[in-house]
N, CA, C, O and CB atoms as a CASP TS submission, in Angstrom:
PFRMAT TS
TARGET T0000
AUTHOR 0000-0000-0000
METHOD Language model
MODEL 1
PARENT N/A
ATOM      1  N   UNK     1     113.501 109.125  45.341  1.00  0.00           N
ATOM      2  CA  UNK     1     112.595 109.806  46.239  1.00  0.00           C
ATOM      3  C   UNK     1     112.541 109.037  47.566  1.00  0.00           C
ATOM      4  O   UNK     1     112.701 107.817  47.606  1.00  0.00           O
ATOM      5  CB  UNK     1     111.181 109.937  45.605  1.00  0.00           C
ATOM      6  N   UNK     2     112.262 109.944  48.868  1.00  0.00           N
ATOM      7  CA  UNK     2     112.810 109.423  49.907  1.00  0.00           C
ATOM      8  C   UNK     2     111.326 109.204  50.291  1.00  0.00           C
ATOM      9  O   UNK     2     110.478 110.042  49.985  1.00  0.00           O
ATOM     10  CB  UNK     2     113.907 110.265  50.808  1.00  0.00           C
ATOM     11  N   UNK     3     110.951 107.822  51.113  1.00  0.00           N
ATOM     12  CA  UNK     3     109.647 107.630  51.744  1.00  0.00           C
ATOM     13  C   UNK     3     109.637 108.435  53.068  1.00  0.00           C
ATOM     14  O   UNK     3     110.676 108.839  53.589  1.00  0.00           O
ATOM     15  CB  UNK     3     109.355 106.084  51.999  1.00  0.00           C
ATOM     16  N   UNK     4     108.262 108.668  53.640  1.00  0.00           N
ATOM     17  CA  UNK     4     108.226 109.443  54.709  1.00  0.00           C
ATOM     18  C   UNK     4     108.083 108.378  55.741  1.00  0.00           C
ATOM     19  O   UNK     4     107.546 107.324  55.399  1.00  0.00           O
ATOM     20  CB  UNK     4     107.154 110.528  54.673  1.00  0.00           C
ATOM     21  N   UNK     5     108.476 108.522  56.889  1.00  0.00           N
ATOM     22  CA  UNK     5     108.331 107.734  58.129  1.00  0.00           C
ATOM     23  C   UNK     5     106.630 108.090  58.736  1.00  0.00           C
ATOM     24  O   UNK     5     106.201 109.244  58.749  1.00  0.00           O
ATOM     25  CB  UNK     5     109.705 108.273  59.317  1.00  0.00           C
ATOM     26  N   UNK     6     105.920 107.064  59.144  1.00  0.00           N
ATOM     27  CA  UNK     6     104.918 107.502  60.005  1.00  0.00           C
ATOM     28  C   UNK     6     105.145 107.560  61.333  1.00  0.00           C
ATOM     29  O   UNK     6     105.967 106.860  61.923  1.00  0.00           O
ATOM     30  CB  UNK     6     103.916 106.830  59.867  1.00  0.00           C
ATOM     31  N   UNK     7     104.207 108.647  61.987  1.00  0.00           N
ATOM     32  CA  UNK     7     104.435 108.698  63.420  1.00  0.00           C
ATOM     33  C   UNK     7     105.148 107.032  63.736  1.00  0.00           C
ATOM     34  O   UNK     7     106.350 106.786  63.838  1.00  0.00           O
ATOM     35  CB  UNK     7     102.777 109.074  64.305  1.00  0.00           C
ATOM     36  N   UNK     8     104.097 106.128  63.836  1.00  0.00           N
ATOM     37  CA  UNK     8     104.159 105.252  64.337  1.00  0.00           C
ATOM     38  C   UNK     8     105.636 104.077  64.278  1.00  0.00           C
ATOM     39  O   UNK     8     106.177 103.211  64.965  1.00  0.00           O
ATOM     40  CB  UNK     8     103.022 104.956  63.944  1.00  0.00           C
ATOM     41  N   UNK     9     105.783 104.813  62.886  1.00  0.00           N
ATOM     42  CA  UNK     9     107.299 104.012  62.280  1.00  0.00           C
ATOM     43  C   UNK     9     108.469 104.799  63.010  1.00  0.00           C
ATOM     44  O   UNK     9     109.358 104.136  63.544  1.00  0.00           O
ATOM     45  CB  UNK     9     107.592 104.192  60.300  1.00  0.00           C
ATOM     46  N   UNK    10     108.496 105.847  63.044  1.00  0.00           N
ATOM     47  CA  UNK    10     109.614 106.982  63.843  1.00  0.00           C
ATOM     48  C   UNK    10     109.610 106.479  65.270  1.00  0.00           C
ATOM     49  O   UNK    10     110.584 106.439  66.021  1.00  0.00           O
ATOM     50  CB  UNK    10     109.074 108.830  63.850  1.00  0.00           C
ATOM     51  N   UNK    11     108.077 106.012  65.596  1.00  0.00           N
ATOM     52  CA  UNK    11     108.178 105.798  67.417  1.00  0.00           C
ATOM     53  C   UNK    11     108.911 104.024  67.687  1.00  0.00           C
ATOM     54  O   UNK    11     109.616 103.556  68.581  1.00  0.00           O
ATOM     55  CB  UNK    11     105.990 105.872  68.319  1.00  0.00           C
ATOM     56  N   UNK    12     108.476 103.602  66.770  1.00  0.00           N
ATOM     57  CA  UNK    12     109.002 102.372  66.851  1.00  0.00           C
ATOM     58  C   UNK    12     110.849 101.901  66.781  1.00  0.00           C
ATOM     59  O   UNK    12     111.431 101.090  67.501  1.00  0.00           O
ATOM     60  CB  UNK    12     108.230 101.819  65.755  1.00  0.00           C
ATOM     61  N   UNK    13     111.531 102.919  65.419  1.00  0.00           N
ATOM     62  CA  UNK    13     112.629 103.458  65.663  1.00  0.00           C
ATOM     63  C   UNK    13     113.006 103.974  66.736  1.00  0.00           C
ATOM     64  O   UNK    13     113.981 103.452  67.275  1.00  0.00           O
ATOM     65  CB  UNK    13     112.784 104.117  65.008  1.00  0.00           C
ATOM     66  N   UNK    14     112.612 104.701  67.140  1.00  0.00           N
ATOM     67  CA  UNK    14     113.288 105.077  68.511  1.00  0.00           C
ATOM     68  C   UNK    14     113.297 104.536  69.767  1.00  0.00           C
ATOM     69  O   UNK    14     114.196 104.761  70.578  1.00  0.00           O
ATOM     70  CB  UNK    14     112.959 106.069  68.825  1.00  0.00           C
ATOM     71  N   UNK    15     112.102 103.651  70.033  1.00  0.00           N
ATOM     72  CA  UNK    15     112.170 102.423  70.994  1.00  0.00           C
ATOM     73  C   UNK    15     113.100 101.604  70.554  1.00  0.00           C
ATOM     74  O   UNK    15     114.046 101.507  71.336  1.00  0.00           O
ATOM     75  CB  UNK    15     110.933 101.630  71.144  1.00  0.00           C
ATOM     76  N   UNK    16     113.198 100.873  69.430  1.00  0.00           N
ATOM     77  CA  UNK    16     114.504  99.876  68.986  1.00  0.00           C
ATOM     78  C   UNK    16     115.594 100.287  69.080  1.00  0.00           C
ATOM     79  O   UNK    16     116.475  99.452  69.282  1.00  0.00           O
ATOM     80  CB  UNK    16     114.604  99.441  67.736  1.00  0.00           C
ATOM     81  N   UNK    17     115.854 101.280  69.006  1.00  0.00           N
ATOM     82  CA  UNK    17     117.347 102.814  69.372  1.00  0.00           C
ATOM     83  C   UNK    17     117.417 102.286  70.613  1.00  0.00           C
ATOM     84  O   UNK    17     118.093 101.265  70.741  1.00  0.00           O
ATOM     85  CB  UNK    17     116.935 105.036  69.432  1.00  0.00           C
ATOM     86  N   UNK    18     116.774 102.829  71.732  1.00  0.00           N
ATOM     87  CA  UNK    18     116.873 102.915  73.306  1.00  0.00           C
ATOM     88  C   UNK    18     116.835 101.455  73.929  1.00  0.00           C
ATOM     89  O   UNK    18     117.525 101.280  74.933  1.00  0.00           O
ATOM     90  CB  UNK    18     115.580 103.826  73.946  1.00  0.00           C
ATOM     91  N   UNK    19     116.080 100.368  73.422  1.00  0.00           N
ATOM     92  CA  UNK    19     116.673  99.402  74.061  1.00  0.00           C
ATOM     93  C   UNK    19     117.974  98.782  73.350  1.00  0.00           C
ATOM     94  O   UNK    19     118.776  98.156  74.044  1.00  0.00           O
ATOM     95  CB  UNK    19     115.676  98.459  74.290  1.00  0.00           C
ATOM     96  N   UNK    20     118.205  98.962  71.869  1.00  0.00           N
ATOM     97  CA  UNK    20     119.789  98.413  72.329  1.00  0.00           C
ATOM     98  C   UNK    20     120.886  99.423  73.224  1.00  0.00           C
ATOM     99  O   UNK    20     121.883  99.093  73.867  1.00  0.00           O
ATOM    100  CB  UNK    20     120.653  98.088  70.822  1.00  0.00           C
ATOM    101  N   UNK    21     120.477 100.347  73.068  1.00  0.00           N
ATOM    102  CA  UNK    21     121.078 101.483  74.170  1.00  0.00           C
ATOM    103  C   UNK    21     121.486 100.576  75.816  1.00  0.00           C
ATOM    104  O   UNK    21     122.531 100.185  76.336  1.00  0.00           O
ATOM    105  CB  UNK    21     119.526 102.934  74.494  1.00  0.00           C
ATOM    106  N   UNK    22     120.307 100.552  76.120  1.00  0.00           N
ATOM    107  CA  UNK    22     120.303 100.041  77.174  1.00  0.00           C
ATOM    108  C   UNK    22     120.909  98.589  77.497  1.00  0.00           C
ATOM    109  O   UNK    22     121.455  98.186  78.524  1.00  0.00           O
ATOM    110  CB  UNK    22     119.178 100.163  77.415  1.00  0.00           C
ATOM    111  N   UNK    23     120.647  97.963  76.336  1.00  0.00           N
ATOM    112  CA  UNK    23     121.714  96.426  76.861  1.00  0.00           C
ATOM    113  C   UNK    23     122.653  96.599  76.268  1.00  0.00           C
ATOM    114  O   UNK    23     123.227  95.519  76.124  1.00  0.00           O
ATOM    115  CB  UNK    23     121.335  94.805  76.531  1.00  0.00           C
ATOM    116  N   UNK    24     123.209  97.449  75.780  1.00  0.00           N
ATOM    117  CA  UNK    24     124.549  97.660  75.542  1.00  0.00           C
ATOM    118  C   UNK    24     125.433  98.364  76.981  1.00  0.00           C
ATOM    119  O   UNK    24     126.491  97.904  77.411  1.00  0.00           O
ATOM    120  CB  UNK    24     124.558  98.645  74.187  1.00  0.00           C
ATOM    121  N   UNK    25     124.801  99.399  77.479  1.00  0.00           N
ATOM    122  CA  UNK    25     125.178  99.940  78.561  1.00  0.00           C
ATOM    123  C   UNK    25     125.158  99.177  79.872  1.00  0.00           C
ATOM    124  O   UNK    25     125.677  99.501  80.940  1.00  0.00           O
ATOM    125  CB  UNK    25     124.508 100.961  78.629  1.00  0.00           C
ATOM    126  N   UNK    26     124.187  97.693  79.460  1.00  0.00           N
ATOM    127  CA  UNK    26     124.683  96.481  80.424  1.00  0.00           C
ATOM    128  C   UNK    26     125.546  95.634  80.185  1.00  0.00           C
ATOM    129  O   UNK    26     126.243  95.159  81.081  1.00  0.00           O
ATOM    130  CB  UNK    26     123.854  95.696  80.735  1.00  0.00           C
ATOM    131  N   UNK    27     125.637  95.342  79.102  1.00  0.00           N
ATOM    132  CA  UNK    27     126.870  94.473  78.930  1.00  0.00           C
ATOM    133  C   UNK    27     127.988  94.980  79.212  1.00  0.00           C
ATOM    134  O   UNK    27     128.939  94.272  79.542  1.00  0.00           O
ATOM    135  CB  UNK    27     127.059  94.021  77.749  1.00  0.00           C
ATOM    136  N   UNK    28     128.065  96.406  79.122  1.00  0.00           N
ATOM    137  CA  UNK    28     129.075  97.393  79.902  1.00  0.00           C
ATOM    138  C   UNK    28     129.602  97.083  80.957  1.00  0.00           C
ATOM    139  O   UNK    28     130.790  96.795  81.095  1.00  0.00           O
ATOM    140  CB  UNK    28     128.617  98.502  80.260  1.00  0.00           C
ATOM    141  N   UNK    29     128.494  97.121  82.083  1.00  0.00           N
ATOM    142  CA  UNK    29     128.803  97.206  83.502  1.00  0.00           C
ATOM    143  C   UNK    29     128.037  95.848  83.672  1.00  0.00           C
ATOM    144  O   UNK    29     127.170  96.037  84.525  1.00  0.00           O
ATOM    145  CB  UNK    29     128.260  98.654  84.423  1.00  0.00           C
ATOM    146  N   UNK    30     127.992  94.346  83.139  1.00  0.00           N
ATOM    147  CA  UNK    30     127.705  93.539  83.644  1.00  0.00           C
ATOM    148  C   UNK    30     126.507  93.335  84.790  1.00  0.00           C
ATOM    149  O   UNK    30     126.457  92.516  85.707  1.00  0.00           O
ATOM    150  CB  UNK    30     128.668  93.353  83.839  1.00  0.00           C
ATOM    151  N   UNK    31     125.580  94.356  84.411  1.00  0.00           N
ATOM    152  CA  UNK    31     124.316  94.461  85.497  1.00  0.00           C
ATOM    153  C   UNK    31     123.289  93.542  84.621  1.00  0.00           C
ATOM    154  O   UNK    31     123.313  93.320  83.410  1.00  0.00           O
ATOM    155  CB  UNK    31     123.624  96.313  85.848  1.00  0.00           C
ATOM    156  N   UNK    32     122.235  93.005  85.777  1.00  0.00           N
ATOM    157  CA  UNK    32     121.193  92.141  84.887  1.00  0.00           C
ATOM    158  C   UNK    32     120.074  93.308  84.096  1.00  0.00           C
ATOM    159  O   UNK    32     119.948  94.523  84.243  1.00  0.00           O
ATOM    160  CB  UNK    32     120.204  90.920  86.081  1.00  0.00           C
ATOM    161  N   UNK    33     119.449  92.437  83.323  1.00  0.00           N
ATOM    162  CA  UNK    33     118.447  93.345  82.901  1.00  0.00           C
ATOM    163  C   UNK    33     117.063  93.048  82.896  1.00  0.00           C
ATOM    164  O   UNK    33     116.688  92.057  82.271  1.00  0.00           O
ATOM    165  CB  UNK    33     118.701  93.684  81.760  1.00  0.00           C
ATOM    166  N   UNK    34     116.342  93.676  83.429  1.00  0.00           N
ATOM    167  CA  UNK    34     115.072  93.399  84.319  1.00  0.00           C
ATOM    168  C   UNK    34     114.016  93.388  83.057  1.00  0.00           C
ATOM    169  O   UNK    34     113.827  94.488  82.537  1.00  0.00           O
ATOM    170  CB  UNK    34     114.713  94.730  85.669  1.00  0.00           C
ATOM    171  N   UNK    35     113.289  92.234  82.495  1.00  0.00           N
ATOM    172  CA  UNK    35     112.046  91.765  81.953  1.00  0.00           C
ATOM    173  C   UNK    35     110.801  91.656  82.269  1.00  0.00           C
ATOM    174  O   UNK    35     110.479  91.845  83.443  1.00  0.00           O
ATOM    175  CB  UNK    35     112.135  90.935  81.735  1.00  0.00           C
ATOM    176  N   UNK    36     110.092  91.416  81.560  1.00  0.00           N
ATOM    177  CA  UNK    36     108.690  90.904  81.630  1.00  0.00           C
ATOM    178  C   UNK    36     108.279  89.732  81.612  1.00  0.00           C
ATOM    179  O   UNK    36     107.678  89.633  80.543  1.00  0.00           O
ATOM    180  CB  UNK    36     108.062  91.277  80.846  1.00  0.00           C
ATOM    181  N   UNK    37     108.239  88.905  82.072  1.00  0.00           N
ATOM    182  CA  UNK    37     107.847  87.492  81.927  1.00  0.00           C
ATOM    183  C   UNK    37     106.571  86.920  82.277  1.00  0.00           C
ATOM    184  O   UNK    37     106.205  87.236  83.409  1.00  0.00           O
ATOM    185  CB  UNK    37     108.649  86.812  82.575  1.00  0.00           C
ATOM    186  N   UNK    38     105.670  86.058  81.540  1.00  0.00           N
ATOM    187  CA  UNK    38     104.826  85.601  82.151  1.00  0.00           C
ATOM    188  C   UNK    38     103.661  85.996  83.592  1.00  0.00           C
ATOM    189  O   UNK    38     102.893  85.361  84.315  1.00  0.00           O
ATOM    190  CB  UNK    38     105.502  84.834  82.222  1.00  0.00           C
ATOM    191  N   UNK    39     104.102  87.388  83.439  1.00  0.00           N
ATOM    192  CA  UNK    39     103.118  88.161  84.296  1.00  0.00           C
ATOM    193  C   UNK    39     104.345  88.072  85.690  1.00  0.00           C
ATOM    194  O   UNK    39     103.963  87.940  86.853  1.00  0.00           O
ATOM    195  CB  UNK    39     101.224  87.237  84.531  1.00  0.00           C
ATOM    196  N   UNK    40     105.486  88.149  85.394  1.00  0.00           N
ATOM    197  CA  UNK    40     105.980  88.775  86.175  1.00  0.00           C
ATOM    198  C   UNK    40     107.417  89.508  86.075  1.00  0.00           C
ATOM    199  O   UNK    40     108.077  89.128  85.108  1.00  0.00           O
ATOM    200  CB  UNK    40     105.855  88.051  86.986  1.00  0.00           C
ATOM    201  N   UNK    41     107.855  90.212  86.661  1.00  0.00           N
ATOM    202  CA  UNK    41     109.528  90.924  86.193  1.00  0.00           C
ATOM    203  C   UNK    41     110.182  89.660  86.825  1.00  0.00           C
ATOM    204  O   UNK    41     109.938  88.957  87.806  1.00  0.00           O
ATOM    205  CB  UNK    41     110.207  92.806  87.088  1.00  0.00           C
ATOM    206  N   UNK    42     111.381  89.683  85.561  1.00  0.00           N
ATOM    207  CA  UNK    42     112.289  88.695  85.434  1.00  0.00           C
ATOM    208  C   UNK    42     113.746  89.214  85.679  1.00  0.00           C
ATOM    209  O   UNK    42     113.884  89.980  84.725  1.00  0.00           O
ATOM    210  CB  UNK    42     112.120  88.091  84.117  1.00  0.00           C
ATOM    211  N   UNK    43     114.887  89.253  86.371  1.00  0.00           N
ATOM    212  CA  UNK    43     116.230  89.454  85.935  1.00  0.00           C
ATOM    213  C   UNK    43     117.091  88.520  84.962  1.00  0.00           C
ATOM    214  O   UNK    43     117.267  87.353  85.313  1.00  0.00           O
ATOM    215  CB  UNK    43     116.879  89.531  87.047  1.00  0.00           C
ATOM    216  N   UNK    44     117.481  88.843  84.100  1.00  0.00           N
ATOM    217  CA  UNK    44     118.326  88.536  83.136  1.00  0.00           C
ATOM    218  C   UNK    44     119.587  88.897  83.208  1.00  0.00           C
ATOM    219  O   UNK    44     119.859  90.023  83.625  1.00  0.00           O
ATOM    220  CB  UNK    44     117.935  88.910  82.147  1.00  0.00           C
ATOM    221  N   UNK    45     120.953  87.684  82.671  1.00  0.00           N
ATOM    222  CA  UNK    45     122.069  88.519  82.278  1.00  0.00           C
ATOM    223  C   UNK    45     122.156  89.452  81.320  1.00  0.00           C
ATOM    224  O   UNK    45     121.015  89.536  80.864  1.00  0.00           O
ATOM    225  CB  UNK    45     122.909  87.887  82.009  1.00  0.00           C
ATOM    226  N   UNK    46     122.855  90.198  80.754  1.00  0.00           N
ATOM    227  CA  UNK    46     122.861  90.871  79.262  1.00  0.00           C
ATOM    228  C   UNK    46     123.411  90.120  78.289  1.00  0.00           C
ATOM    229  O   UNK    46     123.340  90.280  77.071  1.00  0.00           O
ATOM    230  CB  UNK    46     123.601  92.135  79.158  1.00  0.00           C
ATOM    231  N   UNK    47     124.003  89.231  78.954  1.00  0.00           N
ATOM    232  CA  UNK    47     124.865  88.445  78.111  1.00  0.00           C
ATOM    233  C   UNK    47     124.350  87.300  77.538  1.00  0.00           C
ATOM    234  O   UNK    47     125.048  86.437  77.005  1.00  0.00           O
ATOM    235  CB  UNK    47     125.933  88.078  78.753  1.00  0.00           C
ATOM    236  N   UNK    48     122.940  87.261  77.648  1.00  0.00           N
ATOM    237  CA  UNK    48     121.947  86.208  76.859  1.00  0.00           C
ATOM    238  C   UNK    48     121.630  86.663  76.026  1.00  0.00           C
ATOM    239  O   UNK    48     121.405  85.948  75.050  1.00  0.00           O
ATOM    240  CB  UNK    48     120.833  85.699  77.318  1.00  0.00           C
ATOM    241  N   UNK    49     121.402  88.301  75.911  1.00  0.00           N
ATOM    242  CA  UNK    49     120.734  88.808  74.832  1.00  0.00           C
ATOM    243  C   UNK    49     121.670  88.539  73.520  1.00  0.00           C
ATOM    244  O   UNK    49     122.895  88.428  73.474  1.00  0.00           O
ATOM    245  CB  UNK    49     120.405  90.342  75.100  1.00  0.00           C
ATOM    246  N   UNK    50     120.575  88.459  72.328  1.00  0.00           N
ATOM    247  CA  UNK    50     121.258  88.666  71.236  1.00  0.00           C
ATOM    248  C   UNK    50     121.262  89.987  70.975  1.00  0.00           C
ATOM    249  O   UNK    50     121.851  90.420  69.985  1.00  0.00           O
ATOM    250  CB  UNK    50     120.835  87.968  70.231  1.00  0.00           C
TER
END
């Protein structure tokens, strides 16, 4: 028997979907990728990310 996803579990899946989306599509094109840091936006390589 299959468990049901909650809203909250489905939304969380799909945020974890879209950002590896997105640093994948940077490591692509070698663009940085813009963070949150310490109360301020950060640029990053992609190539730090794990």
């Amino acid at each position: 028997m299959k468990k049901r996803m909650s809203v909250e579990d489905k939304a969380e899946a799909a945020l974890k979907a879209a950002v590896r989306k997105v640093v994948e599509e940077h490591k692509k094109t070698g663009r940085p990728l813009a963070i949150w840091e310490n109360g301020r936006v950060m640029q990053i390589s992609p190539y730090k990310i794990k």
